[in-house]
C-alpha positions in Angstrom: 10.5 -3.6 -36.7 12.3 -4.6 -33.4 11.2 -7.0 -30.8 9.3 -5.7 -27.4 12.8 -6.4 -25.5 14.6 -4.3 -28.1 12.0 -1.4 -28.3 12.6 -1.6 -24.7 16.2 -2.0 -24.1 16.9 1.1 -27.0 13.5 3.3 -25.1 15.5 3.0 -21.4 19.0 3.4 -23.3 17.6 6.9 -24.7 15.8 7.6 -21.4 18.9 7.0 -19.2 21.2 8.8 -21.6 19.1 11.9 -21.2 19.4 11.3 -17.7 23.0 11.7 -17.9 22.7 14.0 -20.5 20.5 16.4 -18.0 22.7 15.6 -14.7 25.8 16.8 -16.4 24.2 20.1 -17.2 22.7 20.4 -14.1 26.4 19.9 -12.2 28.6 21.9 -14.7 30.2 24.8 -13.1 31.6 27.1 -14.9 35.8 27.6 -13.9 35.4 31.4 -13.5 32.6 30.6 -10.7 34.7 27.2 -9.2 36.6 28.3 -6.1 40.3 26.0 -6.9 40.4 22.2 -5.4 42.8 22.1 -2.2 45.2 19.7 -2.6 48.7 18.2 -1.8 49.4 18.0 -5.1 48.6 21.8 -5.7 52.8 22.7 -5.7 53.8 19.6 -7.9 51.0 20.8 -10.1 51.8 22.6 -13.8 52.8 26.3 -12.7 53.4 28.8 -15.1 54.6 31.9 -13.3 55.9 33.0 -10.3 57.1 36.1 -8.2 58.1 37.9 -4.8 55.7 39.7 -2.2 57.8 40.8 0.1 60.0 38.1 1.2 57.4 35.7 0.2 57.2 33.6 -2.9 54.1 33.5 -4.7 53.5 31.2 -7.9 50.5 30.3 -10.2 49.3 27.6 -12.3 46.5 25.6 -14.0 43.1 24.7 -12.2 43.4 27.8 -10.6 46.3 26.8 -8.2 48.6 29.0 -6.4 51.0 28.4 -4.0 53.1 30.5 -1.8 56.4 29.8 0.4 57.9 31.8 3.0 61.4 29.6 3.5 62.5 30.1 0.1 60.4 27.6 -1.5 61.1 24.6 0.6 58.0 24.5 1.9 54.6 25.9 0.1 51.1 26.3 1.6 47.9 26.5 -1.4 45.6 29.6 -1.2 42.1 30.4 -1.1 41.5 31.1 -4.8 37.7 31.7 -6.0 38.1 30.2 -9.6 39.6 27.3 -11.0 40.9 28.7 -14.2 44.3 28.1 -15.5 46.5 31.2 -14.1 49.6 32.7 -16.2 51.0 35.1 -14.6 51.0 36.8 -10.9 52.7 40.3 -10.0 52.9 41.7 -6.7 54.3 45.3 -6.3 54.5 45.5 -2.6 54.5 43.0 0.0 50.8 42.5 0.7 49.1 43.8 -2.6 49.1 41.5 -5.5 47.4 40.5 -9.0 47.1 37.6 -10.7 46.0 36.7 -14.4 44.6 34.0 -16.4 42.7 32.0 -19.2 38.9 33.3 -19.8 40.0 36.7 -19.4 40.6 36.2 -15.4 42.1 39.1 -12.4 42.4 38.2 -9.0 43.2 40.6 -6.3 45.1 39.7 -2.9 46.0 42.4 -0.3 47.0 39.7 2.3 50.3 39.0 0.1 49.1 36.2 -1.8 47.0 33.7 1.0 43.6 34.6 -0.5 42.5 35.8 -3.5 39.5 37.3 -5.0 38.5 37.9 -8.4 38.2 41.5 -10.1 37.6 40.7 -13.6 36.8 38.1 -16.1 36.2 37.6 -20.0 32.8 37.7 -19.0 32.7 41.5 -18.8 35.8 42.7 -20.8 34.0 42.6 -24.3 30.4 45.2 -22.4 33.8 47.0 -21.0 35.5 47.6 -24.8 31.4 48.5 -25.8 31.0 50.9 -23.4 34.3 52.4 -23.7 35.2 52.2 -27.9 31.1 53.1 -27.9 31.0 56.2 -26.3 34.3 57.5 -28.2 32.8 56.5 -31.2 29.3 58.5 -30.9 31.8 62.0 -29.7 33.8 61.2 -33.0 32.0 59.4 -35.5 34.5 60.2 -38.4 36.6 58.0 -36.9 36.6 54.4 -37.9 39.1 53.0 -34.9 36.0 53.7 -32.5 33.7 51.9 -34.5 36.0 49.3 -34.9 37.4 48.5 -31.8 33.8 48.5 -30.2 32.7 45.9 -32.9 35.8 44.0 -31.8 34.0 43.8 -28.0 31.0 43.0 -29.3 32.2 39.8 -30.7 34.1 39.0 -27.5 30.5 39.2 -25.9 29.1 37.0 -28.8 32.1 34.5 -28.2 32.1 34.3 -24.7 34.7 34.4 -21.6 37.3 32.3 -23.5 40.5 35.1 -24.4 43.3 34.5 -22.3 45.2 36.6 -20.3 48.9 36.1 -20.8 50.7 38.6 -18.3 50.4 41.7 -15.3 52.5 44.5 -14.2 52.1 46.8 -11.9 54.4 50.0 -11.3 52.5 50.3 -7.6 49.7 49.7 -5.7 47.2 51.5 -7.5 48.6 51.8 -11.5 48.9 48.9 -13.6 48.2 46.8 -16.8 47.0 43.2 -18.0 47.7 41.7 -21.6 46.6 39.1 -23.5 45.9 37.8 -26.9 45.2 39.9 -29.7 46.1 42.7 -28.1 43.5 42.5 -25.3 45.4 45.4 -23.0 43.3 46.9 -19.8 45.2 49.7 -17.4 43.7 50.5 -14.0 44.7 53.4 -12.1 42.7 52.2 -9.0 43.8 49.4 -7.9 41.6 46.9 -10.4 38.5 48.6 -9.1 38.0 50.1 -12.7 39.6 48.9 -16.0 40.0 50.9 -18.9 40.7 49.4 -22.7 44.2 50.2 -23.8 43.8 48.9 -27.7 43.7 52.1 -28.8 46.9 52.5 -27.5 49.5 49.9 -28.8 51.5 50.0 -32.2 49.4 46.7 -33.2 47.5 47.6 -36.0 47.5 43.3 -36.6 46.5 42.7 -32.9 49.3 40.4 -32.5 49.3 38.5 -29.1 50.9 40.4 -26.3 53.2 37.9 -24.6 54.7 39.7 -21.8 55.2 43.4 -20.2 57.5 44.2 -17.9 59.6 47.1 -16.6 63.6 47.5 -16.6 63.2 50.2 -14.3 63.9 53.0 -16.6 61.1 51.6 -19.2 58.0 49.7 -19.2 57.9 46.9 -22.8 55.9 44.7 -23.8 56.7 42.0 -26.4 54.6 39.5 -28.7 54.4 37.5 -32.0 56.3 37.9 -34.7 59.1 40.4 -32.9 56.8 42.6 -32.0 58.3 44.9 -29.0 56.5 48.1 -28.0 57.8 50.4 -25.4 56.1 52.9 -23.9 56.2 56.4 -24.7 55.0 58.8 -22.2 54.8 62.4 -24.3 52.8 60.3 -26.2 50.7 58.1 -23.6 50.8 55.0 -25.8 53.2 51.8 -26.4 55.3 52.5 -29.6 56.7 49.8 -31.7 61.0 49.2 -31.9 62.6 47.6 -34.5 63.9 44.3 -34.2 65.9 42.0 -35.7 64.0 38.6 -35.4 60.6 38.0 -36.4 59.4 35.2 -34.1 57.9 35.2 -31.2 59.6 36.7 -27.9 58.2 35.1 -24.6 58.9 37.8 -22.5 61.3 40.8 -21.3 63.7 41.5 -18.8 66.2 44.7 -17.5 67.7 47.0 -15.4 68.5 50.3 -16.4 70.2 50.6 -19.0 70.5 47.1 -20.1 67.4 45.0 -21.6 67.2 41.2 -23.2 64.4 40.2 -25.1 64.1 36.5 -25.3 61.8 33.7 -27.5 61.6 30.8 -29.8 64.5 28.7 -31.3 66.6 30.0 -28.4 66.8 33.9 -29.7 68.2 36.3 -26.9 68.6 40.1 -27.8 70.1 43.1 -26.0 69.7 46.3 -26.1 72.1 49.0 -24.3 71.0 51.9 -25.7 66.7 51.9 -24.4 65.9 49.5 -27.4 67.3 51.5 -30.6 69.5 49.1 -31.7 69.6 45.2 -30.4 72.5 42.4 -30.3 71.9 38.9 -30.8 73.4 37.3 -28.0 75.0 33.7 -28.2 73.0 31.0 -26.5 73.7 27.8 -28.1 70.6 26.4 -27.5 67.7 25.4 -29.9 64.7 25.1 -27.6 62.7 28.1 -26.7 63.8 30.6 -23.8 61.0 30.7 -21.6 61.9 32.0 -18.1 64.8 34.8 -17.0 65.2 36.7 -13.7 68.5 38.7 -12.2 70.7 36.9 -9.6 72.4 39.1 -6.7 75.5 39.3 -8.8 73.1 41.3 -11.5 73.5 38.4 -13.8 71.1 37.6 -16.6 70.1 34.4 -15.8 67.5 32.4 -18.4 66.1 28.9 -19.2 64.7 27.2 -21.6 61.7 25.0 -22.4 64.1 21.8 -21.7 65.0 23.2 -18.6 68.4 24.3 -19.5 69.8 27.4 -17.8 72.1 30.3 -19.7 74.1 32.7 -17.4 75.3 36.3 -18.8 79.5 36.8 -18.2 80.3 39.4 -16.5 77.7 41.5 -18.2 79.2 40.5 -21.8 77.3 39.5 -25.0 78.2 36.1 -24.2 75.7 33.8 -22.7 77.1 30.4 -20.9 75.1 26.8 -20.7 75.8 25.5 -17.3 74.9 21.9 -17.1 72.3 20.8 -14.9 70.6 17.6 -13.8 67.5 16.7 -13.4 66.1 19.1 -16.4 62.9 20.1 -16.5 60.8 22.6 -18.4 60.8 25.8 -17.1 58.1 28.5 -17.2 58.9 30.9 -14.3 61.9 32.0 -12.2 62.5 34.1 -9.4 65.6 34.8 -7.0 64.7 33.7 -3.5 65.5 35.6 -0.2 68.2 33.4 0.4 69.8 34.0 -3.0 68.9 30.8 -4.6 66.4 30.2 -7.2 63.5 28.8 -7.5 62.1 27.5 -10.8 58.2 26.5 -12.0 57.2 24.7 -14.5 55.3 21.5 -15.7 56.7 19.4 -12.9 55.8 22.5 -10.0 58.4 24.3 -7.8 61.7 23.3 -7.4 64.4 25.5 -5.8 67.7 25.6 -7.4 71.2 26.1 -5.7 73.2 28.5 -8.0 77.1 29.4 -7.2 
C-alpha cells in the first residue's frame, strides 16, 4: 500500500504523462505532409545531390532542403519545398523543368527551375500503384506467377507503410523519365510525373537488389546497384539487361560520354568500359574509401571523389586515375561543373565550390 501523497504524486505522474503522451500525437506531422523549415543554415545543411537547370545550380538534402545558386554557388537562396523528407537526388533536364527524389518514396516537381517545388508522388501510393498495375496483368494472364508476385510485393509496401527510399532520377526530357530505389523499386513516367507506371517487371533483378544510380552517357541509359549489379537498357527489348562485371560490391553510381563509361563504388573500385559495357577495366585509384561523387570538367576529364573528400582526375583520357591533394577535405556526395568552370561539391558539411586548374 502507498501513502495518500504517493497514490497521489504516482495518479498525476500517470495523468500528466498521458498528457504528453496525447499532445505529441496530436502535433506529429507526418515529413511527407511538413512543408521544409526555412533557414540560414539550409546550404551548410547535409546535401546529398546536386545538378544544373540551366545555368542554375540546384542541390538537395535532408529535412527536405534544397538550395539553388545562380553565381556559381557562391551564393544560395532555399526553396519552397512542401515536405521535409530527406531528398537524394534531383535531375533537371531543361532549364525550368525539374524532379527531385527522396526517403518515403518521395517526387517533387518544379517547372520554375528549382525555386518551388511540389510533390508528385510518395511511398504512400506507390505500393495501390504496383496493386493496380501487377493486379490487372495478373487477372489477363494468370499462368503467370511474376504478376501475382510482383502485386503481392505492393501489397506489403501498403501494409508497411511510406518508408522505401528513393535513391536516384533521370530524365531523357521533359516528359520521359525514371526514379529508383531500393529493392528495385523502378517507376517510368512518360508524362511528365502526372502518371507513373511500375518498371519491376522490367530489370534483370530477379534478387531485387537496390538500385543505386541511373544515368545516361549519352549513347546509353545504366543503372547500377549492390553487389556489381549494372543493367543497361535495351531498347528491341524495352527492358534494363544485366552486364557482366568484374567486382561484386556495391557501385554508387555511373557516369559517360559516348563511348566511354566509369562505374564507380566501395573500397575505391573505378571501372571503364570503351566498348558500351562488354568488357570493363579496373582503373587505378589508390584510394581505399568509397567513390561517391564524379562529374566531367570542360577538358572532358573524369573527375571523382571519395567519401573522405579526396578528388581523382582521369589523364588525358588514360586508365590512369591521379589523387590531387586537397585541403580542407570533406565528404563528398554530389558534384557538378559550374558555369564558370569550377566545381562545386555537397556533402555532409553543404556546398562548397572548388577552384580546379
Amino acid at each position: 500500500m502507498c501513502s495518500y501523497k504517493k497514490c497521489l504524486q504516482l495518479a498525476l505522474g500517470t495523468m500528466l504523462a498521458l498528457l504528453q503522451g496525447l499532445t505529441q500525437a496530436a502535433s506529429y506531422v507526418d515529413v511527407l505532409d511538413m512543408p521544409a523549415r526555412i533557414s540560414p543554415l539550409a546550404v551548410r545543411s547535409p546535401l546529398l545531390g546536386a545538378t544544373r537547370a540551366g545555368e542554375r545550380l540546384v542541390a538537395v538534402g535532408q529535412r527536405g532542403h534544397i538550395v539553388y545558386s545562380d553565381d556559381s554557388g557562391q551564393n544560395w537562396k532555399q526553396a519552397v519545398v512542401p515536405v521535409s523528407a530527406d531528398l537524394n537526388a534531383v535531375n533537371f533536364p531543361s532549364a525550368t523543368q525539374g524532379w527531385a527524389v527522396g526517403n518515403d518514396g518521395v517526387v517533387l516537381h518544379s517547372s520554375d527551375a528549382g525555386v518551388t517545388w511540389n510533390k508528385q508522388l510518395d511511398g504512400r501510393q506507390i505500393g495501390a500503384l504496383l496493386v493496380q498495375h501487377y493486379g490487372a496483368l495478373a487477372s489477363a494472364e494468370p499462368a503467370n506467377e511474376q504478376w501475382a508476385t510482383l502485386a503481392a510485393d505492393g501489397q506489403r509496401m501498403i501494409e508497411e507503410g511510406a518508408d522505401k527510399p528513393l535513391l536516384d532520377v533521370w530524365f531523357a526530357n521533359e516528359k520521359t523519365g525514371y526514379v529508383v530505389g531500393v529493392f528495385n523499386l523502378i517507376l517510368r513516367t512518360e508524362d511528365g510525373g502526372l502518371h507513373w507506371t511500375p518498371f519491376q517487371d522490367r530489370t534483370d533483378n530477379p534478387q531485387s537488389l537496390h538500385l543505386n544510380a541511373i544515368a545516361s552517357t549519352g549513347d546509353a541509359l545504366y543503372i547500377v546497384g549492390e553487389q556489381g549489379m549494372l543493367l543497361k537498357w535495351d531498347e528491341p527489348r524495352q527492358r534494363f539487361v544485366a552486364l557482366d562485371t568484374p567486382y561484386q560490391g556495391s557501385f554508387f553510381g555511373v557516369i559517360g560520354k559516348p563511348g566511354e563509361v566509369l562505374v564507380y563504388g566501395l573500397r575505391g573500385h573505378v571501372f571503364r568500359s570503351i566498348d558500351g559495357g562488354a568488357s570493363w577495366t579496373a582503373l587505378s585509384t589508390g584510394v581505399q574509401g568509397s567513390i561517391t561523387a564524379a562529374t566531367v570538367d570542360d577538358k572532358g576529364r573524369f573527375l571523382l571523389f571519395s567519401l573522405a573528400g579526396q578528388m581523382l582526375v582521369q589523364a588525358d583520357n588514360s586508365t590512369q586515375l591521379m589523387l590531387v591533394p586537397q585541403q580542407n577535405l570533406a565528404p563528398s556526395a554530389g558534384a557538378i561543373k559550374a558555369p564558370d568552370g569550377n566545381l562545386v561539391l555537397v556533402g555532409s558539411r553543404g556546398a562548397r565550390a572548388l577552384h580546379i586548374k
